[in-house]
N, C-alpha and C positions, 0 to 999 in steps of 0.2 A: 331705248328710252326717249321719250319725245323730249324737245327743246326748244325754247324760244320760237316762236313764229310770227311774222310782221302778219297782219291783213289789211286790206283796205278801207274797211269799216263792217261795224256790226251787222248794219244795215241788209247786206248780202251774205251773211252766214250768221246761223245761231250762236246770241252768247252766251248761253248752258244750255247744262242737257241735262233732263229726267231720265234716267236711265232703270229700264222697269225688267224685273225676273221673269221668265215666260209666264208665270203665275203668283201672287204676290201670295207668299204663305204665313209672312210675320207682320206682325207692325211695327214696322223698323223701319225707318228714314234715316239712311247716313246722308249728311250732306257735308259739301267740301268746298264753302268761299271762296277762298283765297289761294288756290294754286293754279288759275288761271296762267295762261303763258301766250296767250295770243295777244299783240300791241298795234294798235290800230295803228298804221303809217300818219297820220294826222297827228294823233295824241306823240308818237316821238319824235314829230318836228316839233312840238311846241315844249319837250322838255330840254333842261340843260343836263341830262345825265347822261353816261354812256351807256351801251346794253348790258354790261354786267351791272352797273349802281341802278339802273333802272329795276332789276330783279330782287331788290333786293329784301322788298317787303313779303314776297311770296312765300306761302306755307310751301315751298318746293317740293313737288313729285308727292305731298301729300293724297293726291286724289289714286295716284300708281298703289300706293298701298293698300287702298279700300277697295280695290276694285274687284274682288272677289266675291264681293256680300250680297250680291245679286244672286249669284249661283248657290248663295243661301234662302232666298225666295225673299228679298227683302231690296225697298228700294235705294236707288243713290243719285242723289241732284251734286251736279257737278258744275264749277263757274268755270264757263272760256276764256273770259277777261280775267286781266291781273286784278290784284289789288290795289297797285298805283293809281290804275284808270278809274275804279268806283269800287268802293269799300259795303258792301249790302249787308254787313256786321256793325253798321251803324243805322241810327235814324234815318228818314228818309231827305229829313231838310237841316240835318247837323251841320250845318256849312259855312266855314271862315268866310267874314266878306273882306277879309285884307288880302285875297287871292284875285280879288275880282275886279276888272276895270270899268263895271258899271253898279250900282245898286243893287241889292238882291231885294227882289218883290216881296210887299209887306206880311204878305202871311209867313215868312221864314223869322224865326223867333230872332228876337236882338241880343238875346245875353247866349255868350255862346257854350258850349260845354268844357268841361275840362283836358278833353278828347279833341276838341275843334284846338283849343288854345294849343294843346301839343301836337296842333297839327295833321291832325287821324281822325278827323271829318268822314265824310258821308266819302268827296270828295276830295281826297291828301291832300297837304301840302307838300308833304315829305314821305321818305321811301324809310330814312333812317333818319337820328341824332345829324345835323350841320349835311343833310343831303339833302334838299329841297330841289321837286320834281321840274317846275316849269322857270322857263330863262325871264318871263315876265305874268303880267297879270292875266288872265283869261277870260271872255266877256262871259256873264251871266247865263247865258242862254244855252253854253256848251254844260256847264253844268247841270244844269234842268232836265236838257236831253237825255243824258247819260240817265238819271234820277225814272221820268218817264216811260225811257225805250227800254231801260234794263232793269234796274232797283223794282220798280213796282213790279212788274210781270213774273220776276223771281218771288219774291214772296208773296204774290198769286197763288204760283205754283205749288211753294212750301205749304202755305197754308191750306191749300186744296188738299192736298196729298194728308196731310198732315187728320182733315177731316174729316176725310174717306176711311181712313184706316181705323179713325178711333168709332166709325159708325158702323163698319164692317167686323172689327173686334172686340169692342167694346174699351181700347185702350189708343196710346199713339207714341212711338218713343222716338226723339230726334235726337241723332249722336252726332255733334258740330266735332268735325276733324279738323286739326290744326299741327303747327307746328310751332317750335316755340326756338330761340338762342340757346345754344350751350350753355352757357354760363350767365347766371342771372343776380345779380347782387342782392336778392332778398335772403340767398342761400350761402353757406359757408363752406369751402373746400367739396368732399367728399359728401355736403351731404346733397348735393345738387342733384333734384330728381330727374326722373328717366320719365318718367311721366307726370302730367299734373291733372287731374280731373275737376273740373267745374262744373259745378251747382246751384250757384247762388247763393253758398250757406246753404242748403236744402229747400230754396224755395222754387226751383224750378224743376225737380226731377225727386221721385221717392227713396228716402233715403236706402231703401232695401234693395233699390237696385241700384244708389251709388254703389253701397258697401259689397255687392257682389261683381260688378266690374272690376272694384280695386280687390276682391279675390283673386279675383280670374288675372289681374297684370301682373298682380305679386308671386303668384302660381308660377310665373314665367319669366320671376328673377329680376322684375320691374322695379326701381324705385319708387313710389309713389306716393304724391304729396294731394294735397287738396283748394283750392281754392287761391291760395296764397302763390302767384299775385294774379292769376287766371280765373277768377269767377264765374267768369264766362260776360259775352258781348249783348248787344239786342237781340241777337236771335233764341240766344238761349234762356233773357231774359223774358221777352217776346211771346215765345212757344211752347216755354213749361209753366205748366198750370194741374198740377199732380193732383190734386185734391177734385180735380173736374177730369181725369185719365190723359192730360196731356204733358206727358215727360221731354224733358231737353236736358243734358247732358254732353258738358262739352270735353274733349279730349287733346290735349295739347302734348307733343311728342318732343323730346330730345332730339334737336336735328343733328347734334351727335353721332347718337345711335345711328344714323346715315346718310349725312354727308359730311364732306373735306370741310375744316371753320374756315377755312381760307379761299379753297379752290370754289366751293359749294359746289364740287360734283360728287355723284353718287362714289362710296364706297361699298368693300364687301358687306358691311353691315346691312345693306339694305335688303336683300336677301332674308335676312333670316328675319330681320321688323316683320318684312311681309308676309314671311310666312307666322310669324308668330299676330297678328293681328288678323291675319283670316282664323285662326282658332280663337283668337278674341270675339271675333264677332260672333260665331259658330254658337261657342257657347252662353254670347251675352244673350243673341234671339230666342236662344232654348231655355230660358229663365221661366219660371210656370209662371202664368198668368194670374192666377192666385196672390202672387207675392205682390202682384203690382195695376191691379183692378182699384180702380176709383174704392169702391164697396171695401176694400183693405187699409183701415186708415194708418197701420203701422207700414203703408209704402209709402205715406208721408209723412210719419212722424220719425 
């Protein structure tokens, strides 16, 4: 299993990868943000965390899981960068300027979000709750760059991809993979799911292929919850648009289900996640088209 890896900077190696089936047969884009594990040697001089607190925002080893769904004929974009370094599940200029030792230039809006206030900008402040990433302020400009060289060209990407497929099939489905905390205080003892699915409330994805996803987890012995407290991010807000054939659907995991809470390394569990989510996907892309063609308005209602 791969782990942590320092680089020297983006600049000389790719910070994702589009990773394409010999022949694209579905229209299915997994994509996988946040379990980047590469940390630019720059970016961890400038934090005060250690290499374990530095990890600690990562969707971990969630990209390991999906990596099968190619061999489904179906694409999967995957982020190199952490999450700590640039968050591309946000706006492009959501940005605390109480991080910054210069001004932030005036087209970045002033009131900030609720997401900037806790921290979870474009560009973090923090990894977790009383864990804040960098030992001081950071000038403007490192931020921009990151925004620039990685944020936009990623969803570039996404969005090309994304209107290729629905030109070529007449549809587009984006499945945003995540991982999520064991335990989460919106839930009570035993009833803490195994899985959480996000929709926006059904406005980003048609409800006929939420309700057959969370078939197909419950098939497999999944708990599953919806929306509550996972919605889903910009990307999913972003790129579903059901009603015009573009679906997003996001999927947040029990990192339970496979890893240590303490150690965050992989147990036996993981094993069987991934093999049980390659049948996930298996049968999420084999879903008829029918049920979820623009022209079917009960895949959005």
């Amino acid at each position: 299993m791969l782990t942590m890896s320092v680089c020297r900077a983006f600049s000389d190696k790719a910070p994702f990868e589009l990773r394409r089936p010999a022949e694209l047969q579905v229209p299915f884009l997994f994509n996988s943000p946040h379990s980047g594990r590469c940390y630019p040697r720059a970016f961890l001089d400038m934090s005060c965390l250690d290499a374990r607190e530095i990890r600690l925002s990562e969707d971990r080893y969630v990209d390991c899981l999906f990596d099968d769904v190619t061999v489904l004929g179906a694409a999967f974009m995957v982020a190199d960068f952490p999450r700590a370094y640039l968050d591309v599940n946000r706006e492009a200029f959501e940005l605390d300027a109480t991080m910054f030792s210069d001004s932030l230039p005036d087209f970045i809006p002033a009131n900030p979000t609720m997401r900037v206030q806790a921290g979870l900008g474009c560009i973090p402040r923090i990894v977790a709750p009383d864990k804040p990433i960098y030992a001081e302020k950071i000038p403007v400009h490192e931020a921009l760059g990151r925004v620039f060289s990685i944020y936009q060209p990623y969803h570039v990407q996404l969005r090309h991809k994304m209107e290729n497929m629905k030109s070529r099939f007449g549809y587009a489905v984006l499945v945003d993979c995540h991982s999520m905390p064991g335990q989460l205080r919106y839930y009570r003892g035993e009833e803490q799911p195994d899985i959480i699915l996000g929709d926006m409330y059904g406005r980003s994805c048609g409800r006929v292929l939420t309700r057959y996803a969370t078939m197909l987890l419950e098939a497999q012995g999944y708990r599953v919850a919806h929306n509550q407290p996972y919605a889903g991010g910009y990307i999913t807000a972003h790129y579903g648009r059901p009603l015009s054939g573009y679906h997003a659907l996001q999927i947040e995991l029990n990192r339970n289900l496979y890893l240590n809470p303490q150690s965050l390394e992989l147990t036996a569990g993981f094993d069987v996640l991934k093999r049980n989510m390659a049948c996930f996907a298996q049968a999420l892309v084999a879903i008829p088209e029918s049920s979820i063609l623009p022209e079917s308005r009960e895949a959005a209602e």
